[in-house]
C-alpha positions in Angstrom: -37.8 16.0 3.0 -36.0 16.2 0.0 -34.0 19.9 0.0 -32.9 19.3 -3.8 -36.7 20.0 -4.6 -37.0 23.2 -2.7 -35.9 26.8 -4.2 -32.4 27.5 -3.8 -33.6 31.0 -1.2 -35.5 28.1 1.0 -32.3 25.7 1.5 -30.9 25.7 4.8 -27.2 27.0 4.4 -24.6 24.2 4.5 -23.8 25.8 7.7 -26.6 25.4 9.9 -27.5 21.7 7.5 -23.9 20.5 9.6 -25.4 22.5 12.7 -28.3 20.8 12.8 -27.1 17.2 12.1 -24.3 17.7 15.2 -27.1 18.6 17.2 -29.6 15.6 15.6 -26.5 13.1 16.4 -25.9 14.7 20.0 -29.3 14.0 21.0 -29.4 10.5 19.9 -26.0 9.6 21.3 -27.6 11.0 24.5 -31.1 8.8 23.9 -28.7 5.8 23.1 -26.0 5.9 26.3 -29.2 6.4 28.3 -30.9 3.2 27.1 -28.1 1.4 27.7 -27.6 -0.9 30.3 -24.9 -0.3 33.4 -23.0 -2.5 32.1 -22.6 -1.3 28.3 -22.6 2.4 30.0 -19.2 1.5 31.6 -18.1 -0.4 28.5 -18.8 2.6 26.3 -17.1 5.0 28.8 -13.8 3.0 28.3 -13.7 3.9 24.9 -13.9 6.7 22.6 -17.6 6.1 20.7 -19.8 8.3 19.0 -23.3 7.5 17.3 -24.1 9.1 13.6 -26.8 9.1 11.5 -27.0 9.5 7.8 -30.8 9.3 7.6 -30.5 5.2 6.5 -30.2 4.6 9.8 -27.4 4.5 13.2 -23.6 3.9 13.2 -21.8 2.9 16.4 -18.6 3.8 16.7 -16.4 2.6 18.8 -12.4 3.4 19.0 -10.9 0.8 21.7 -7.9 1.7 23.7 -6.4 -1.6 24.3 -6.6 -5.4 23.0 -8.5 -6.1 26.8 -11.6 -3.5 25.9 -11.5 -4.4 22.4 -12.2 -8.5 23.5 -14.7 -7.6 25.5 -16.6 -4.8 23.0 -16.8 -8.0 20.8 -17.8 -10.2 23.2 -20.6 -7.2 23.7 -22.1 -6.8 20.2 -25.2 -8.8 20.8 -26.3 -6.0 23.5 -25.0 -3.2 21.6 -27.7 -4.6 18.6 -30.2 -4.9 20.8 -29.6 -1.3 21.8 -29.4 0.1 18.0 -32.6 -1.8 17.0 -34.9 0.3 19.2 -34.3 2.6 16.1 -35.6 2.9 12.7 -33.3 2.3 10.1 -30.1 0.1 9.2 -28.2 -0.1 12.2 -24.1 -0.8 11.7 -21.0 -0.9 14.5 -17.8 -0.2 13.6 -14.9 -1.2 16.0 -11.1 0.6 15.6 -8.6 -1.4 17.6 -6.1 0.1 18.9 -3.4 1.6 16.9 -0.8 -1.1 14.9 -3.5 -3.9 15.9 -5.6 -4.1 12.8 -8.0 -2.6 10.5 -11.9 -1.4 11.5 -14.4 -3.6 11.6 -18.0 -3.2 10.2 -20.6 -4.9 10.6 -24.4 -4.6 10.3 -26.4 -5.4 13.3 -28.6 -8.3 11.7 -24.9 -10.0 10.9 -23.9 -9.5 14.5 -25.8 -12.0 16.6 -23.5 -14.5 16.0 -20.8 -12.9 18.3 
């Protein structure tokens, strides 16, 4: 739904608009983690991730702690894209090494099953 094109009395408030995207993003985080496999559950939970949505589709991000869990996150993209096309959309990952290691990385999840 397009809000622009509604009367400015039958907007959501920018308030509950963020309130309801947290919530929107907490429920498919949860949906996500729980399709996951045992093995990409322990991965994640070695890491700080999160999964947004901007309506275009999913990003996964992922913030690894050390060079080890950063090797094997991209050793791991292929089943994180398997995971984050079970949704509708453009799906994208984007890996933070850890701090004074690198830059982010970014990529879209049709680019990452070369990995």
């Amino acid at each position: 739904m397009n809000w622009s094109s509604l009367p400015p009395d039958d907007q959501p408030s920018l308030e509950q608009s963020r309130e309801l995207q947290w919530e929107f993003d907490e429920v498919v985080k949860k949906y996500f983690y729980q399709a996951c496999d045992r093995l990409t559950q322990k991965l994640l939970s070695r890491c700080g991730w999160d999964v947004i949505n901007d309506f275009k589709g999913l990003t996964l991000i992922i913030i690894c702690p050390n060079q080890g869990i950063n090797w094997h996150i991209v050793r791991h993209l292929a089943t994180f894209s398997q995971y984050l096309q079970q949704w509708p959309g453009i799906a994208k990952i984007r890996i933070y090494p850890p701090p004074g290691t690198g830059s982010a990385m970014e990529i879209s999840v049709a680019e990452s099953w070369g990995y």
